[in-house]
Structures are given as structure tokens and as C-alpha cells.
C-alpha positions, 0 to 999 in steps of 0.5 A: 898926594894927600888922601883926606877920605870920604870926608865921613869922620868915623863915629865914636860911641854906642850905635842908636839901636844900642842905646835904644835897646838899653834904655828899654832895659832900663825902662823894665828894670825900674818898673819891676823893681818898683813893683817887687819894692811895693809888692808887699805894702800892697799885699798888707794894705789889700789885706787890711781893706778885705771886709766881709759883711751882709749886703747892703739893702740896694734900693732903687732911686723911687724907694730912697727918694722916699726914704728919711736920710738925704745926701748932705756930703758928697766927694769925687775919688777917681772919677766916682762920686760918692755921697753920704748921709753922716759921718766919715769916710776913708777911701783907697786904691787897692791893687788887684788880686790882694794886692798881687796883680796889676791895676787898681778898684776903689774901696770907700769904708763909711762910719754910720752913713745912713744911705749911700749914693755912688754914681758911675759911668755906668749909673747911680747906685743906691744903698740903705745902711742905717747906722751900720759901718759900711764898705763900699767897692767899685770896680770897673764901674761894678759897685757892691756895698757891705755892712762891715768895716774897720774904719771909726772916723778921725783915727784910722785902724787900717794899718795905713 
């Protein structure tokens, strides 16, 4: 007599919880080495976009709504609307904790803007410059302005 078995053929190769924990592995591995890759681009990106400056004069809608300089360009970057009166701007994600931690804020340097209109989830935020490079940063919906920067239009000086 002829013993055929259960009729189970016995399976060759890694178990499904072997492959799952590997692909895990795999998953972490890729992810910290893609931050320890970046890390120091990072760091040298936070460092250059670090502008220190007086405050900008934060104004209430009645008050620009009555000053001269009007909004001619506004643009979206990241959910936040920036607008501004003149010239350029240049605008970044930069990684928390000087380009050391994890998640990113929004920081926007202006040429000469005149005024600055920034609206949030959180609401519109209004800044008066004059003919002051500014730097604008947004993080989680909190917006603070200064006037310095190191950006000068067409040609960037931010060691990008």
C-alpha cells in the first residue's frame, strides 16, 4: 500500500511573519539612512536660511488697508498664501532644530516687499517693511517676520 500523506505538500522558503519582520527591517533601514544621507544638506541649508533682524512692524487689517502699498503678487507654498507689494522672493522647507530634527516650517526671504500679506489656517497676518529685505517664517500656522535677509532677487546667496 501506498502512503500519499495528508495531501499538504510541505512549503519551501522563509514563513510570512519572516518576511514581514524583514521588510520591516528594510523599511527602517532605508528611512535612517536617507536621514543620516541628508542630515548634513540639511544642517548647511538651516544654517544659511538662519536670519536674525529687528521685527517686522505687524499691522492690523484697518491700519494696511489704509496704508499706500497694495498686494500686486500673491503665491501658494505649502498651504500658506504669501502675498507682496514688490520684488522677489525665495521660499524653503527647512527641518527643524537647524536642520537636526524631524518635520519641516516654511521660510520666505523678500526683496524690498513694501508690505507682506501671509494668510493661515490660522488667519492673515500683515507686515509693513518699507524697502527692508524681510524674512518671513511660518511655523505651524505661527508667522514671524524680520527685517534682514540674504536673498537679492534673481541670484540666490543662500548656498543652494
Amino acid at each position: 500500500m501506498t502512503d500519499y500523506g495528508s495531501g499538504r505538500r510541505r512549503r519551501s522558503g522563509p514563513s510570512a511573519p519572516v518576511i514581514a519582520i524583514a521588510a520591516v527591517v528594510l523599511v527602517v533601514a532605508f528611512v535612517v539612512g536617507n536621514w543620516v544621507w541628508h542630515r548634513p544638506g540639511e544642517i548647511r541649508k538651516a544654517e544659511a536660511w538662519a536670519i536674525s533682524g529687528p521685527p517686522c512692524q505687524r499691522v492690523t487689517d484697518q491700519a494696511f488697508q489704509a496704508q499706500p502699498v497694495r498686494i500686486h503678487e500673491r503665491f501658494e507654498d505649502e498651504g500658506i498664501t504669501f502675498g507682496r507689494g514688490y520684488g522677489h522672493v525665495s521660499c524653503e522647507e527647512i527641518v527643524n532644530d537647524g536642520g537636526r530634527g524631524f518635520g519641516t516650517f516654511t521660510e520666505c526671504q523678500f526683496t524690498s516687499p513694501g508690505a507682506i500679506q501671509v494668510t493661515t489656517k490660522a488667519g492673515v497676518t500683515y507686515f509693513l517693511t518699507g524697502t527692508s529685505r524681510a524674512t518671513v517664517t511660518v511655523k505651524k500656522d505661527a508667522v514671524s517676520c524680520v527685517l534682514a535677509g540674504k536673498f537679492k532677487g534673481e541670484q540666490s546667496v543662500l548656498g543652494e
